[in-house]
C-alpha positions as CSV (number, residue, x, y, z in Angstrom):
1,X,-44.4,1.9,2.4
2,X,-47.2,3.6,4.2
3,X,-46.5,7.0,4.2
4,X,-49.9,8.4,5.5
5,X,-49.0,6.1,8.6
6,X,-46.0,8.0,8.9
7,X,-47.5,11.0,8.8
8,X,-49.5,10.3,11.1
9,X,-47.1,8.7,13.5
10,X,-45.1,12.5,13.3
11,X,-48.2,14.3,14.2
12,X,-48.9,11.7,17.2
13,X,-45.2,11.8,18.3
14,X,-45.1,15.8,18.0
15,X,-47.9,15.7,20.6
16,X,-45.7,13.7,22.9
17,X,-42.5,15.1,22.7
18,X,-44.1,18.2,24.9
19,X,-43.6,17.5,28.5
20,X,-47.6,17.2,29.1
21,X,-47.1,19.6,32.0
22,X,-46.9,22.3,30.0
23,X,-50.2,21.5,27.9
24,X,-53.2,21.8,29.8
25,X,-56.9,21.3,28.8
26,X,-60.0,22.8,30.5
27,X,-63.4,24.6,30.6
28,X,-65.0,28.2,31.2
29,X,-68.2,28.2,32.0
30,X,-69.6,31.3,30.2
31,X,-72.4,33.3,31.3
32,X,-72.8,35.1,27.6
33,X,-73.1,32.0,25.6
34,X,-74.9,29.8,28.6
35,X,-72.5,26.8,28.4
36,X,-69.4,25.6,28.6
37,X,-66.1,26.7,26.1
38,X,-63.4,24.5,26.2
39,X,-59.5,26.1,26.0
40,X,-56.5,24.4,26.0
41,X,-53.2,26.1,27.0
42,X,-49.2,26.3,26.8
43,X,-47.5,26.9,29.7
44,X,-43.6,27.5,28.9
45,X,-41.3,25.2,30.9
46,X,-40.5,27.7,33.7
47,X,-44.1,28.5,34.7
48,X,-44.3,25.7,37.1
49,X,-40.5,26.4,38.8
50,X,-41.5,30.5,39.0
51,X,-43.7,32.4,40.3
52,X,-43.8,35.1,37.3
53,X,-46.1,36.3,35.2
54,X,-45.8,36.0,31.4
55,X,-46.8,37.3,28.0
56,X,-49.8,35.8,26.3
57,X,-50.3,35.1,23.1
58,X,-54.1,34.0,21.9
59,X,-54.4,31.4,18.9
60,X,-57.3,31.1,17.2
61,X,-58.4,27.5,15.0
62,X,-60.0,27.7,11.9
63,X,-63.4,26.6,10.5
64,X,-63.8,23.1,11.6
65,X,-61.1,23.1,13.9
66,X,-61.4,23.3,17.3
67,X,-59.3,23.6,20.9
68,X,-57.0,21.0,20.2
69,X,-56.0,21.1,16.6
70,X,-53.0,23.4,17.3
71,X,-51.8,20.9,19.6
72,X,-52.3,17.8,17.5
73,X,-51.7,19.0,14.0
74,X,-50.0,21.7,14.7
75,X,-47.5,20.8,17.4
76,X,-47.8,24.4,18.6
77,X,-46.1,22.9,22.1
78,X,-43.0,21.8,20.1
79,X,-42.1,25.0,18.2
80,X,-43.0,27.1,21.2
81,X,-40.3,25.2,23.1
82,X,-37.9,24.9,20.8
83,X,-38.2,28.7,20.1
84,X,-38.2,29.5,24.0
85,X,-35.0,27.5,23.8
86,X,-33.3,28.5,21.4
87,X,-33.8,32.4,22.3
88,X,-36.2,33.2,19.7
89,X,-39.1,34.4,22.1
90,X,-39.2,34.5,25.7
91,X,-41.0,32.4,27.9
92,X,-44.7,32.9,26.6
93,X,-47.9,31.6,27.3
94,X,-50.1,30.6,24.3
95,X,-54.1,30.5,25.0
96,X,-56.2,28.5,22.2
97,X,-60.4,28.5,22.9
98,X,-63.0,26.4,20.8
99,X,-64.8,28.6,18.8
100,X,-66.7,26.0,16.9
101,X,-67.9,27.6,13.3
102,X,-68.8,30.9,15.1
103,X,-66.4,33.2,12.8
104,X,-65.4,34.7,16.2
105,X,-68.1,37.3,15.4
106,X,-71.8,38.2,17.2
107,X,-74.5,36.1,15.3
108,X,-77.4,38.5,13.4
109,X,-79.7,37.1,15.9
110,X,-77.9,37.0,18.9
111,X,-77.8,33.6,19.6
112,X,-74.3,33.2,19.3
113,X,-72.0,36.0,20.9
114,X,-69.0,34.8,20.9
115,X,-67.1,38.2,20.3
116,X,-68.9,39.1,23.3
117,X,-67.4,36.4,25.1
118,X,-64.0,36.3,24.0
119,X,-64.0,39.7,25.2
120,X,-66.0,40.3,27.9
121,X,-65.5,36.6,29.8
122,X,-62.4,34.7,28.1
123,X,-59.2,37.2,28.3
124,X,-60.3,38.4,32.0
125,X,-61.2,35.1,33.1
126,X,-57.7,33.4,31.3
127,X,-55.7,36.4,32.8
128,X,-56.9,35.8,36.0
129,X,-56.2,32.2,35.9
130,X,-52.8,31.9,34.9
131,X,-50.4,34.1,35.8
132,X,-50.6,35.9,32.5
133,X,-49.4,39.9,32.2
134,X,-52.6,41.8,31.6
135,X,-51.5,45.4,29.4
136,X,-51.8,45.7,26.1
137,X,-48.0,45.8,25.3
138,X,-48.1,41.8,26.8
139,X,-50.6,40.7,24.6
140,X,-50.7,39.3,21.4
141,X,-53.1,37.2,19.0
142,X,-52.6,35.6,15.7
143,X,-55.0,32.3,13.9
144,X,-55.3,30.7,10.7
145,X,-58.1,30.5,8.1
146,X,-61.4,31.4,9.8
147,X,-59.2,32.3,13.0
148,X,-56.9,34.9,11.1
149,X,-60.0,37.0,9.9
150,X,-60.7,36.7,14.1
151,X,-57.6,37.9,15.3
152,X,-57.6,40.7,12.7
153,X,-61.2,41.4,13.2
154,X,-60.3,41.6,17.2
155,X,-57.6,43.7,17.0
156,X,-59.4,46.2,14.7
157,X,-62.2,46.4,17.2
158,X,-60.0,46.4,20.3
159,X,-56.9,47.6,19.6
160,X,-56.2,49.1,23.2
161,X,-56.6,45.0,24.1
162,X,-53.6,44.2,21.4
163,X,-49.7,44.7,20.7
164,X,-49.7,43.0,18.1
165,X,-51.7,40.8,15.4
166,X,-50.2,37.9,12.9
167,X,-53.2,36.5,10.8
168,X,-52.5,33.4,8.8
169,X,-53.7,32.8,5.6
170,X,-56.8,34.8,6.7
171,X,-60.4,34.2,5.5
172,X,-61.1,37.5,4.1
173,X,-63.3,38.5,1.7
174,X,-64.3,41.2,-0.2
175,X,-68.1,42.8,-1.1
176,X,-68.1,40.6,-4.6
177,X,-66.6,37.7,-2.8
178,X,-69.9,37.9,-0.5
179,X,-72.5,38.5,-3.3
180,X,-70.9,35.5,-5.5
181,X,-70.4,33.4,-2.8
182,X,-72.6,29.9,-3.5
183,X,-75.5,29.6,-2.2
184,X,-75.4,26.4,-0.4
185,X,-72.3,27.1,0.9
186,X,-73.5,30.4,1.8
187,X,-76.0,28.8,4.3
188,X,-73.7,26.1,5.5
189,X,-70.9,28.7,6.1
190,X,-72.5,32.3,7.2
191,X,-75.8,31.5,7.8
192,X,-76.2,31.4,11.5
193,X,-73.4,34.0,11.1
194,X,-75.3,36.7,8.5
195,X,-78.8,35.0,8.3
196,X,-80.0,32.5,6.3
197,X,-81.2,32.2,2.0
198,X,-79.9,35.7,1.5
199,X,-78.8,36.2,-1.8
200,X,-76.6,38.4,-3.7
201,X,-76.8,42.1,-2.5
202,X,-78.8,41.1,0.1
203,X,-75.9,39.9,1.6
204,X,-74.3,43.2,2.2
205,X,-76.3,43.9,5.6
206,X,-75.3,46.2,8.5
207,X,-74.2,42.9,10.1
208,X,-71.7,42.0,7.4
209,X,-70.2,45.5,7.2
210,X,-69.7,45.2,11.3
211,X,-67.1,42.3,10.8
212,X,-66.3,42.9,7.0
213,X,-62.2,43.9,7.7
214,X,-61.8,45.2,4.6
215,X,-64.4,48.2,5.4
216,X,-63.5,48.4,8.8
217,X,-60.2,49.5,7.8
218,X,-61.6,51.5,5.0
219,X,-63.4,53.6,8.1
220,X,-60.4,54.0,10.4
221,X,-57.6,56.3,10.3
222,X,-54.1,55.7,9.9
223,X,-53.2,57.0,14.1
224,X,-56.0,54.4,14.5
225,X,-54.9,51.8,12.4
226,X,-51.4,52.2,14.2
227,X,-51.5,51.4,17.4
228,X,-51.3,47.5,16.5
229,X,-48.3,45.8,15.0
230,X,-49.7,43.5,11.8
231,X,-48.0,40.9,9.6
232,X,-49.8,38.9,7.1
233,X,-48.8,35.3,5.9
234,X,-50.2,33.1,3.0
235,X,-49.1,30.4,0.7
236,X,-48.7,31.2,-3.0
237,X,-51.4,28.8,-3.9
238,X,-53.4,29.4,-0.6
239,X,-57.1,29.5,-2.3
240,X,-57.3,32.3,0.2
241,X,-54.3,35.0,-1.2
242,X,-56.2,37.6,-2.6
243,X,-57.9,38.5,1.0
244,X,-54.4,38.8,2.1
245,X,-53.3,40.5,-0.8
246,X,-56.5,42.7,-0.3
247,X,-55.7,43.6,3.3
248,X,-52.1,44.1,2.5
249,X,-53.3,47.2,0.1
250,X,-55.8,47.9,2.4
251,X,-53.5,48.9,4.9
252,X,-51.0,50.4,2.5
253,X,-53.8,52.8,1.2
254,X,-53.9,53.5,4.3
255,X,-50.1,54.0,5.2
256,X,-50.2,51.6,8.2
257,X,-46.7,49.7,8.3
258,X,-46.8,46.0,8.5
259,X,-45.2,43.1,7.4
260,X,-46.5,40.7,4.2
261,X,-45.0,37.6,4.1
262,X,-45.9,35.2,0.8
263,X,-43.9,31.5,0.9
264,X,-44.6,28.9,-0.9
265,X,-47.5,27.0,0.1
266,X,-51.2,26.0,0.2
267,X,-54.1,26.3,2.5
268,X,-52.2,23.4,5.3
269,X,-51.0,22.6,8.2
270,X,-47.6,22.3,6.2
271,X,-47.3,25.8,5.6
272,X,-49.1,26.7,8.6
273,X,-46.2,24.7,11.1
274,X,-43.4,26.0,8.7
275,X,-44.6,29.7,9.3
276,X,-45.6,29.3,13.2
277,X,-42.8,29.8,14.8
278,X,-41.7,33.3,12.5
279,X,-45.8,34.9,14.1
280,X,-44.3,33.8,16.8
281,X,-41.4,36.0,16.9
282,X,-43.2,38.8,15.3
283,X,-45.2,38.9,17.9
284,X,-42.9,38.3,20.9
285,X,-40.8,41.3,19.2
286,X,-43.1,43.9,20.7
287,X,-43.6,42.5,23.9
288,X,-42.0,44.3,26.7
């Protein structure tokens, strides 16, 4: 038997078992990063027989993902319905924008800005769109891998944007994770992000300590650190646990209540669809 043809016939079918209303694909033409950032989009099953507006949760891809990867591996459309149906959230809208390999930060140089974007051009231009709710209390944002450190890094940084913020099995490192990090993979990785052939300590730049979460917690207060609902979720053999182990205590030290949630799992899309529809909940719980 061909089992990786059967996998790959469920992750087809999962795609397809969405009514393709409710999935929709499309472009922004931003202004900040002079070109166009594809998006796709859930709409729940009511949006096209109401005329109300709707709670927004923003999903972020990880490194090497991009727009569509939620969709196809991980049949976000089919656990957001079945959760809408069975009562587990209410009726939400879930936006997910191609990043590329952009770490959802600002370049060094400023060739990239894609925090600027997201910011300054995405959520205002989404929000305006759709008929998504537009306060804080309606708005939510959760990823995996290199898009869990950008939904905690954007909820740090913006927490008057954010209700809530689920990272899964985020891509955070600490100072030593930086300084050991290999070189080759240091350029392939965070070099257009941090600048290029820096080694060691020299890695530790201004720049790094702007989107390093560990130290941005370190520098904010607990009232701060409060006014955003957290949970955390990793695998027990996710290469990445001790970042979310690390921002667990982070926010401990720091008294912040949040949710840790470690299953059994690796760094996949396994774990990733087993856990979706739980950030999903935690999210929707602080909706009003």
């Amino acid at each position: 038997m061909n089992y990786q043809y059967l996998l790959n016939l469920i992750l087809f079918s999962c795609v397809f078992q969405v009514n393709a209303m409710t999935i929709e694909q499309n472009n922004l033409k931003s202004n900040i990063l002079q070109q166009e950032v594809s998006y796709s989009i859930y709409l729940p099953p009511s949006y096209n027989s109401d005329n109300s507006t709707y709670p927004v949760i923003y999903l972020l891809h990880g490194y090497g993902d991009d727009h569509t990867t939620w969709i196809h591996k991980g049949c976000i459309g089919q656990y957001a319905d079945r959760a809408i149906k069975e009562g587990k959230i209410p009726p939400i809208i879930i936006v997910m924008p191609n990043a590329g390999t952009s770490m959802y930060v600002n370049s060094y140089n400023d060739k990239n800005m894609y925090e600027d974007f997201f910011i300054k051009e995405f959520i205002p231009s989404i929000e305006n769109r759709y008929r998504i709710k537009k306060e804080k209390e309606s708005r939510g944002i959760t990823g995996h891998s290199m898009g869990g450190w950008g939904c905690m890094l954007y909820s740090l940084k913006y927490p008057d944007l954010f209700v809530a913020s689920a990272p899964l099995s985020p891509g955070i490192h600490d100072d030593n994770d930086i300084i050991t990090y290999d070189d080759k993979q240091w350029n392939i990785v965070f070099g257009d992000i941090f600048g290029f052939n820096l080694k060691g300590n020299e890695r530790l730049t201004e720049d790094w300590y702007k989107n390093s979460i560990l130290k941005i917690i370190e520098t904010k207060s607990k009232m701060e650190l409060s006014t955003v609902h957290y949970r955390i979720s990793c695998g027990d053999q996710d290469f990445l646990l001790k970042g979310s182990l690390l921002l667990h205590q982070a926010l401990s030290d720091k008294d912040v209540q949040h949710e840790l949630s470690i299953k059994g799992g690796g760094h996949t899309w396994n774990y990733w669809r087993e856990n979706i529809t739980e950030t999903l909940e935690f999210i929707s719980r602080y909706f009003w």
